[in-house]
N, C-alpha and C positions, 0 to 999 in steps of 0.2 A: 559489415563484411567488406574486404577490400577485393576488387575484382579485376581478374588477371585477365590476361586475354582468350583464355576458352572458359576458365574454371572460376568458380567461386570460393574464395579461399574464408572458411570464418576468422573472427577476430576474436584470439581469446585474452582476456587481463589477465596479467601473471600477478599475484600478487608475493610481493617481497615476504622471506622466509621467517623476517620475525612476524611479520603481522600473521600470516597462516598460525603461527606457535604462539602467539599469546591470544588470537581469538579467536580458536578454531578449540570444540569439544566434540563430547559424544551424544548420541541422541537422549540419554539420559537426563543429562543436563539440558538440553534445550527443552527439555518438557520444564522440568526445575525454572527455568528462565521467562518462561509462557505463564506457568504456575504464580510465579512472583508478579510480573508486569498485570495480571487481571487482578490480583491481591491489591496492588499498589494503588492502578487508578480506582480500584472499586473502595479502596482507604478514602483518596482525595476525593469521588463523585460524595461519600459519606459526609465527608469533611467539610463540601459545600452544604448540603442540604440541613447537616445541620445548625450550620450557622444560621443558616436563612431562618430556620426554627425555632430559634431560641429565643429570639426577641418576639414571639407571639405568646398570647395566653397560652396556657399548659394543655386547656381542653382542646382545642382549634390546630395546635401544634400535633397532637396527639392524633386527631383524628386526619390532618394529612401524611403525619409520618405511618401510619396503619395500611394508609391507602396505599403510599408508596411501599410496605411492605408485601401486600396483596400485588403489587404487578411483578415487584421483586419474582415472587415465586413461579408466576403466570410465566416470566422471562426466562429463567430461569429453564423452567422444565420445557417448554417450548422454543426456545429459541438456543441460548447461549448452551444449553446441554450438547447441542447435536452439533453446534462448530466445534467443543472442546472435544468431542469424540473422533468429527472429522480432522481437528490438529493433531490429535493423540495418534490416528491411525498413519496419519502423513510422514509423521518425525518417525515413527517406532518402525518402520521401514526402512529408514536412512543406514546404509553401512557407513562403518568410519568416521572421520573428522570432518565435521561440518562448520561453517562459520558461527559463531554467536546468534548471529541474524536471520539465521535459517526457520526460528522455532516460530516466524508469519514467513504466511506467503506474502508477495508482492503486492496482492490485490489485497490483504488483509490490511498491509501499510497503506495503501488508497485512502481504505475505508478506515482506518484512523486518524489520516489528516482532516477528511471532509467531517470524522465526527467532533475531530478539537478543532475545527471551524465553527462547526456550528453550536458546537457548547458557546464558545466564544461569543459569538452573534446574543446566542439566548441569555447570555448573564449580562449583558450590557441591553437586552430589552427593554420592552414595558412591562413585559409581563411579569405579573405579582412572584414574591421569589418562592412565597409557600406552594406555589401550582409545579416552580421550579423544581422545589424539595421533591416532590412528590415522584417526578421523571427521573432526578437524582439517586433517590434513594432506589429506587426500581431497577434502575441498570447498575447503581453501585453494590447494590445487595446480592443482584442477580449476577455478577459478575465473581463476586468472592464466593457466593456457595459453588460455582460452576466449576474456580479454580480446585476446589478440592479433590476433582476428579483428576486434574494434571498432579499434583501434590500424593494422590496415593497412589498414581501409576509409579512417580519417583520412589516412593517410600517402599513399594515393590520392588522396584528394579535395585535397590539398595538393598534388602533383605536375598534376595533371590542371586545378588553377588554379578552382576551383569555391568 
């Protein structure tokens, strides 16, 4: 805010008219976009865990990727269910053209730096990588069954002509 002599004038960024027109959609698509980004890293969190698993016996592999499917779902229905209903309610609210960027809140981008931190930190631990698989596979599983709820609000909004 730049401030004048009685008054507080805000500061707003204008942003230049191509950038508005090549990244600016409708709430539709920002759900689409939410939908894919949890799809994606819940790909990669997959991606890791099983690498980590593959090089163990089949039995032992087995019995932590199960494990990590049992938090998957525990995750799942208790936790990432009710952020993806609270971004579903946030965006489907939005009139008009919105940024690309809109489909997280600010604080959502917070809490995805601090969590590819600390992924970060934990794959360069000590800690064994099958304990790793196991956290892995539980937020990567529970990630992509949650997107399916962003995924058929879009498959909605595409049917229903919106």
């Amino acid at each position: 805010m730049l401030k004048c002599k009685r008054r507080v004038v805000p500061v707003q960024v204008a942003l230049p008219i191509r950038v508005k027109k090549y990244f600016s959609t409708d709430a539709h698509f920002l759900i689409l976009a939410a939908g894919l980004m949890w799809i994606g890293i819940g790909i990669l969190l997959l991606t890791f865990s099983y690498s980590w698993l593959n090089s163990y016996h089949e039995k032992d592999a087995f019995i932590f990727a199960l494990t990590g499917v049992v938090f998957a779902l525990i995750i799942h229905h208790f936790g990432f269910l009710k952020i993806a209903d609270l971004n579903l309610k946030r965006i489907s609210v939005m009139k008009g053209k919105k940024s690309i960027f809109y489909f997280m809140t600010l604080k959502s981008y917070l809490i995805a730096v601090v969590m590819v931190t600390m992924g970060f930190i934990l794959r360069h631990s000590s800690i064994p990588k099958p304990y790793l698989a196991v956290l892995y596979t539980g937020i990567g599983l529970s990630l992509i069954l949650s997107s399916i709820r962003y995924l058929r609000r879009f498959m909605n909004a595409l049917r229903n002509g919106v």
